[in-house]
Every structure is written in structure tokens, then in C-alpha cells.
C-alpha positions as a Markdown table, in Angstrom:
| # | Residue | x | y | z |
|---|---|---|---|---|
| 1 | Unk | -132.2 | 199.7 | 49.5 |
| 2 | Unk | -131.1 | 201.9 | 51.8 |
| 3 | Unk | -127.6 | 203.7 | 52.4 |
| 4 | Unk | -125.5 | 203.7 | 55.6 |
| 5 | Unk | -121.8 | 204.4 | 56.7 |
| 6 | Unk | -119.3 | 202.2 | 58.1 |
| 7 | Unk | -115.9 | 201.9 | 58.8 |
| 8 | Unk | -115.6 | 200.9 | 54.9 |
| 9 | Unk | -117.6 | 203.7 | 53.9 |
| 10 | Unk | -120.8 | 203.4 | 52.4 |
| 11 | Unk | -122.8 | 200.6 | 52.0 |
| 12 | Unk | -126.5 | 199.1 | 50.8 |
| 13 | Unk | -128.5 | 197.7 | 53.6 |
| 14 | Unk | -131.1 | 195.3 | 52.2 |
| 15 | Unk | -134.4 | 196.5 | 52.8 |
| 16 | Unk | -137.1 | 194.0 | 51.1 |
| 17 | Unk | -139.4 | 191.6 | 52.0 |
| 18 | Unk | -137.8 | 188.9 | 49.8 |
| 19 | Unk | -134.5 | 189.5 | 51.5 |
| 20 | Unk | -134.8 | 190.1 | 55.1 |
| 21 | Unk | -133.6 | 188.1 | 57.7 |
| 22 | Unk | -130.5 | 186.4 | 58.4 |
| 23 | Unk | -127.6 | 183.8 | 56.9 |
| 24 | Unk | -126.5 | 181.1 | 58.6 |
| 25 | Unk | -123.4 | 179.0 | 57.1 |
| 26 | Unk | -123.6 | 175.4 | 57.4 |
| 27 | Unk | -121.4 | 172.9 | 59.1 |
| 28 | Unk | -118.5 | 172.8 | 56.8 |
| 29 | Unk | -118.4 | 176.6 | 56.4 |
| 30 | Unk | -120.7 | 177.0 | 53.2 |
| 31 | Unk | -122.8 | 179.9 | 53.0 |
| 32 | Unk | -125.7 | 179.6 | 50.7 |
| 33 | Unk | -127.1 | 182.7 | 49.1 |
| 34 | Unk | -130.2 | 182.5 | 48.1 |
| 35 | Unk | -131.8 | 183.4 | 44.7 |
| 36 | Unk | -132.5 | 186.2 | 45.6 |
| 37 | Unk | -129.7 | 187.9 | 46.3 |
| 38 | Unk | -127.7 | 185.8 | 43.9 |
| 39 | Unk | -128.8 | 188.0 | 41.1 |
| 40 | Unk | -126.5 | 191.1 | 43.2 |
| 41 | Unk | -123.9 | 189.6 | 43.5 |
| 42 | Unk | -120.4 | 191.0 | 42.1 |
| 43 | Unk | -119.0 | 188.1 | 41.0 |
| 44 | Unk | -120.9 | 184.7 | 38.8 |
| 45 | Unk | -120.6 | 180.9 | 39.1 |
| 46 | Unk | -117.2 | 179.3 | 38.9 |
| 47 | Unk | -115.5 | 182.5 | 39.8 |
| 48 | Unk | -112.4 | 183.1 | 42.6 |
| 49 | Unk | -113.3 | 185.0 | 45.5 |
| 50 | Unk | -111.1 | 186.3 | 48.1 |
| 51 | Unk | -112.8 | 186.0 | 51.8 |
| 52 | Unk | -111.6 | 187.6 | 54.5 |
| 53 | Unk | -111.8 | 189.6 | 57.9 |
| 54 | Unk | -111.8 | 193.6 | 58.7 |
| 55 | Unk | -112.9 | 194.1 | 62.6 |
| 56 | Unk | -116.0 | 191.7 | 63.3 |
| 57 | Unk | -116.9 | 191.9 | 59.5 |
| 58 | Unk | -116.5 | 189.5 | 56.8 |
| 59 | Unk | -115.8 | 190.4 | 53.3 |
| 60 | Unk | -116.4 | 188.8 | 50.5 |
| 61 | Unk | -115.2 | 190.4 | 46.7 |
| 62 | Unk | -114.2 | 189.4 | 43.3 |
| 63 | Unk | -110.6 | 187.5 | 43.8 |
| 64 | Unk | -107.8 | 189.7 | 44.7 |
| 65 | Unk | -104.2 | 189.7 | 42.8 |
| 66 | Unk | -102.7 | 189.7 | 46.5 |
| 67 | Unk | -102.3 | 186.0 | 47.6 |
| 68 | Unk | -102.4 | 187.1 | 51.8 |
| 69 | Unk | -106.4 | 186.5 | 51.3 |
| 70 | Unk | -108.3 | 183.4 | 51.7 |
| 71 | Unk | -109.5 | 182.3 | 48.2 |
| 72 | Unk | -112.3 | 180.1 | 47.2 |
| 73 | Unk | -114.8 | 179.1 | 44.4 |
| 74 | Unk | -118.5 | 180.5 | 44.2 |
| 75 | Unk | -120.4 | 177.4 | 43.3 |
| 76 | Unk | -123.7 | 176.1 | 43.9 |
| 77 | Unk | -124.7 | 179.4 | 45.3 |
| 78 | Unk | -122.3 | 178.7 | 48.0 |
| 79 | Unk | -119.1 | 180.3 | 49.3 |
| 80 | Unk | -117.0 | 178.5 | 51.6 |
| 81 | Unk | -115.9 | 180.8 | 55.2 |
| 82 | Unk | -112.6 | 179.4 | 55.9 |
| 83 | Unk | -112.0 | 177.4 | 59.3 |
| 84 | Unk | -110.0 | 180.1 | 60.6 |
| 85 | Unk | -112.3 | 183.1 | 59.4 |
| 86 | Unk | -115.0 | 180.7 | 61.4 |
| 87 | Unk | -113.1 | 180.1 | 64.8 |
| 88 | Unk | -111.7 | 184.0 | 65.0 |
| 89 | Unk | -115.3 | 185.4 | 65.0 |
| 90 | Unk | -116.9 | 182.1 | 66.8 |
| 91 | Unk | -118.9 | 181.2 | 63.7 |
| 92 | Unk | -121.5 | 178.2 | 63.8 |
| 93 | Unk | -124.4 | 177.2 | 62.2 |
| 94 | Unk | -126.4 | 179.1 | 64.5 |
| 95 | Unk | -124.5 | 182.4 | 64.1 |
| 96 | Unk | -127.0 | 184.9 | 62.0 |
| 97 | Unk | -125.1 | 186.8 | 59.5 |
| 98 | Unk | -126.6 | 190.2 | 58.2 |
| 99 | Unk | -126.0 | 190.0 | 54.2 |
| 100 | Unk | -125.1 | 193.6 | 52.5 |
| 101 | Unk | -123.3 | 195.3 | 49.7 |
| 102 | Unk | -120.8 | 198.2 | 49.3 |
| 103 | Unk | -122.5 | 201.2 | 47.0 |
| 104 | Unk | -120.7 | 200.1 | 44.1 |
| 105 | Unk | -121.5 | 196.6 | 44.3 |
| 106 | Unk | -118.1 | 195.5 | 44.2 |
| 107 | Unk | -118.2 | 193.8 | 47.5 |
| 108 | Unk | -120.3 | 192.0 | 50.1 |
| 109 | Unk | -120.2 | 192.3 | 53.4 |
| 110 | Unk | -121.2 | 189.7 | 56.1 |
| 111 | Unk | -122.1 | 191.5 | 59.5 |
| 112 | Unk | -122.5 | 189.7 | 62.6 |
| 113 | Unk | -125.7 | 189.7 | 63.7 |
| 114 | Unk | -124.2 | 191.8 | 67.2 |
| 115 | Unk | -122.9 | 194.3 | 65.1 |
| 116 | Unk | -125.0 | 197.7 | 65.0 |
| 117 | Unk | -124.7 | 199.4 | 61.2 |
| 118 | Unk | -123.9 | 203.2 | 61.8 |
């Protein structure tokens, strides 16, 4: 992986051949992660995670005690990007989304596919 800085300090940029390329969520919102990059995720089946919005970024952690944060289930290998979320950043199913992780794991980020990593 390699390491870059953003506005949310550092974070991992996936750099393999079984990961490269692009996200796309699906009608209803769901985005499928596949397999593998399932296995780096910070959080496991069944768990709460908060989604929401810094800038033109989506974030995606571990739930968050503060209730202000849209909250969903990871299930299926899918995370739902709520309708709002969607419509403030013009998300469709053709939108590519660039999938990668803060240093510590604890975090993922969804970059759109516009948005130049520093």
C-alpha cells in the first residue's frame, strides 16, 4: 500500500492488482465490497457503522456513540450510503468511488472519483 496525506491526515491508498479500480453503489444505495477488501475492513458482519460526509469524501467507521451520524448495518458485504449522503455529492450507480483506509485502519474512506489524493 502506499501512504498519502489529506485533509484527515494520513491514509493507505490501495495499490494491488486484486484491488484496483473503482466502486460503484447500486440503485438503492448499497455498496458492495468485495472479498478482497473485506478482509481490511475495521469493522465485521452484523456490526453498526456510522456513514457520513467530510468535503467531497465519504466516511465510513466503526459506529459512533454520537447519534448526529447516519448509522447502518454491514451485511452481505454491503453498506447502505444514505439517500441524502447520495443526492449531496450526486451519487449514482455510475459514480466511481476510489476505496481507501486511514493508517490505523480504523476508518474507510470513499473518494470521488474527481477528487485528486494529495
Amino acid at each position: 500500500m502506499v501512504t498519502s496525506t489529506t485533509n484527515y491526515g494520513q491514509i493507505q491508498l490501495i495499490n494491488n492488482d486484486d484491488m484496483a479500480g473503482y466502486l460503484k453503489i447500486n440503485n438503492y444505495g448499497h455498496l458492495c465490497i468485495p472479498k478482497s477488501i473485506e478482509k481490511l475492513l475495521p469493522f465485521k458482519e452484523g456490526e453498526i457503522v456510522s456513514v457520513y460526509q467530510e468535503g467531497n469524501d465519504i466516511i465510513i467507521e466503526k459506529s459512533l456513540d454520537d447519534t448526529i451520524y447516519n448509522q447502518c448495518v454491514y451485511q452481505k458485504s454491503r453498506i447502505t450510503i444514505p439517500a441524502e449522503i447520495r443526492n449531496l455529492q450526486g451519487l449514482n450507480n455510475i459514480t466511481p468511488l476510489m476505496v481507501n483506509f486511514s493508517i490505523k485502519g480504523k476508518k474507510l474512506f470513499l473518494l470521488l472519483s474527481d477528487n485528486k489524493v494529495v
